[in-house]
C-alpha positions as CSV (number, residue, x, y, z in Angstrom):
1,X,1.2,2.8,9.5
2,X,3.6,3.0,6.9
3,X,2.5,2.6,3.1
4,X,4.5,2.7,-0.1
5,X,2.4,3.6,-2.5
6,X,3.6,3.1,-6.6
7,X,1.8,4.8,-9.3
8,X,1.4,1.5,-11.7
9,X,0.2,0.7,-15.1
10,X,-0.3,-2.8,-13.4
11,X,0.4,-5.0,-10.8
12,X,0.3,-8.8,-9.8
13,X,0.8,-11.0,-6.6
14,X,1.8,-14.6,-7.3
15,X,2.4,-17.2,-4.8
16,X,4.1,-20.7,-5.7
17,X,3.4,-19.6,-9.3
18,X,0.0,-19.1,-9.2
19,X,-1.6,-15.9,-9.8
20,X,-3.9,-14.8,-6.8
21,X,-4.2,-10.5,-7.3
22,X,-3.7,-8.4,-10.4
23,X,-4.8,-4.7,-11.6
24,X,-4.3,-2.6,-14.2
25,X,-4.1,1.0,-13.7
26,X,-3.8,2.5,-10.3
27,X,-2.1,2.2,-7.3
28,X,0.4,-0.5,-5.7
29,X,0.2,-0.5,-1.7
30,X,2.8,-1.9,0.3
31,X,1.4,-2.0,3.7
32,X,3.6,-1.5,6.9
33,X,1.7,-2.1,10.5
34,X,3.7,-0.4,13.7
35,X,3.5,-0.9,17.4
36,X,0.9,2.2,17.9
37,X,-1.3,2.0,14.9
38,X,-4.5,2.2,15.7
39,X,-7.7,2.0,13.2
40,X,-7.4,5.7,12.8
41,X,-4.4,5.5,11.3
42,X,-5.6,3.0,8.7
43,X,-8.5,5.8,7.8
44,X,-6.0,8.6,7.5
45,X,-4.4,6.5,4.8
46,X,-7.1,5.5,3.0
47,X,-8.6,9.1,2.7
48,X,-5.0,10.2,1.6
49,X,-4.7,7.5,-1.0
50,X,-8.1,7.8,-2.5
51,X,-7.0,11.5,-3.0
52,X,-3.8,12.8,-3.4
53,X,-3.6,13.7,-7.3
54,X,-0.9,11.6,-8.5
55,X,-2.1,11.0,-12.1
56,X,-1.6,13.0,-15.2
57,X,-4.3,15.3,-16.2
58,X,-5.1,16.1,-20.0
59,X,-1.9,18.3,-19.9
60,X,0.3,16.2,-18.8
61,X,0.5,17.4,-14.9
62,X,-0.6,15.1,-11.9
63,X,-3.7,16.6,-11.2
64,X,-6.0,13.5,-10.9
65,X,-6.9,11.4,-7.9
66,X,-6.6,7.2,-8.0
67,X,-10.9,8.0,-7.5
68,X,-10.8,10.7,-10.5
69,X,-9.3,8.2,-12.8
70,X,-11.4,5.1,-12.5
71,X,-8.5,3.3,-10.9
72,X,-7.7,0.2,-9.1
73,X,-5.4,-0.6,-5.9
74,X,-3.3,-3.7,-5.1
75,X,-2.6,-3.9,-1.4
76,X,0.2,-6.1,-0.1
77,X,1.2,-6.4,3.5
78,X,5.3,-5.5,3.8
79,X,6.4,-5.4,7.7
80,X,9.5,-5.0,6.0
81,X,8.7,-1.3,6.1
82,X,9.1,-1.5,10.0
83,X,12.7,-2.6,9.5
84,X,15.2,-0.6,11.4
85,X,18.9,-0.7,9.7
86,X,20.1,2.1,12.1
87,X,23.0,-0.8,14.0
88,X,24.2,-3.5,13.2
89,X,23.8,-5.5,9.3
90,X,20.5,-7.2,10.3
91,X,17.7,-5.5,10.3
92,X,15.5,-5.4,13.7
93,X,11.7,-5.3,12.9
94,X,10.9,-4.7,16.9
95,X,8.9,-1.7,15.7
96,X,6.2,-3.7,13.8
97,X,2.6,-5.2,15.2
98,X,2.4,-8.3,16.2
99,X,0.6,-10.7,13.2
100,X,-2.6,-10.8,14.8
101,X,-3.4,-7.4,15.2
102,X,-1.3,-6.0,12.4
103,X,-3.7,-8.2,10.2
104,X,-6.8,-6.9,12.1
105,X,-5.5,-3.5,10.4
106,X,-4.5,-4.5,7.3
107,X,-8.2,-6.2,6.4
108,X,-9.8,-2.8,7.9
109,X,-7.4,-1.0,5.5
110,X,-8.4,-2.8,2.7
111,X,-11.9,-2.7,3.3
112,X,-12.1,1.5,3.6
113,X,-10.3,1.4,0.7
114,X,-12.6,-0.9,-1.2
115,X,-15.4,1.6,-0.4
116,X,-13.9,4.1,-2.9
117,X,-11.8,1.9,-5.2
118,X,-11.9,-1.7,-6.4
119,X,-9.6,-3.8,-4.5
120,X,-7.2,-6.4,-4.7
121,X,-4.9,-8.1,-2.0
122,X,-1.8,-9.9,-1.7
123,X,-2.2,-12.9,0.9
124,X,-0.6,-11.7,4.9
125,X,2.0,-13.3,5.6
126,X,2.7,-15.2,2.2
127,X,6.3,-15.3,0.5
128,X,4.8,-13.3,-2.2
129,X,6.1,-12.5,-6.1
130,X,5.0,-9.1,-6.6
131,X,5.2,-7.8,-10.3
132,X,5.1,-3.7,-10.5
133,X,4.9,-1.5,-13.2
134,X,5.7,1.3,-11.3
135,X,4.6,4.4,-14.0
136,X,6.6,7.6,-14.2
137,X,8.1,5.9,-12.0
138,X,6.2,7.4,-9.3
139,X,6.5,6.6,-5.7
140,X,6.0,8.5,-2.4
141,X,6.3,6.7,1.2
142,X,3.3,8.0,3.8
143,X,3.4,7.7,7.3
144,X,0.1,8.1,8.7
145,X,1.5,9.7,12.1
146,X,2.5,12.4,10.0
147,X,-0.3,12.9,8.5
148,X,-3.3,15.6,10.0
């Protein structure tokens, strides 16, 4: 599993205009599912996410967690993220999970990570309009095989 994960001062998911998701301060997930992935991998994430100190402390350094903070987390499936660009000018997405299962994951994902943060989701599979305030800006890319 691949995740994008963007510091934010808020974020928003619309689809055809309407407003479905929408968080203030915390964390922006974009969500890539892979041939491979297995639930494990969506529980190394989480417990990385909930974590990994990525917010300013009182001093100005990122010393606090998304949990330390009080924060919330906007998850949005991107299988985008599987995208391979190596040949050719069209990307091949050969490496990501099939719908079905990939959205098996991406609910388990988001319900772990609802056990330590409040929640809200984009809508698989939509076109979606995702607003970021990415803060800092502050952005690091995970991959959960590469994590122990």
């Amino acid at each position: 599993m691949i995740a994008l994960l963007q510091r934010v001062s808020r974020s928003a998911v619309r689809i055809d205009g309407q407003l479905v998701a929408e968080i203030g301060r915390g964390v922006n997930v974009l969500l890539g599912v892979l041939k491979g992935d297995e639930e494990k991998d969506a529980l190394k994430l989480v417990e990385k996410i909930v974590k990994l100190r990525i917010f300013a402390d009182e001093t100005g350094r990122m010393n606090l967690s998304l949990t330390d903070i009080g924060g919330s987390a906007l998850v949005v499936s991107q299988f985008t993220l599987a995208g391979d660009v190596k040949k050719g000018r069209r990307p091949s997405f050969d490496a990501a999970m099939p719908p079905e299962e990939a959205k098996r994951l991406y609910r388990l994902f988001c319900e772990e990570l609802g056990r330590h943060v409040p929640v809200q989701t984009g809508r698989f599979g939509a076109m979606m309009d995702v607003e970021i305030h990415n803060d800092g800006p502050v952005t690091f890319i995970l991959n959960s095989k590469a994590l122990p």
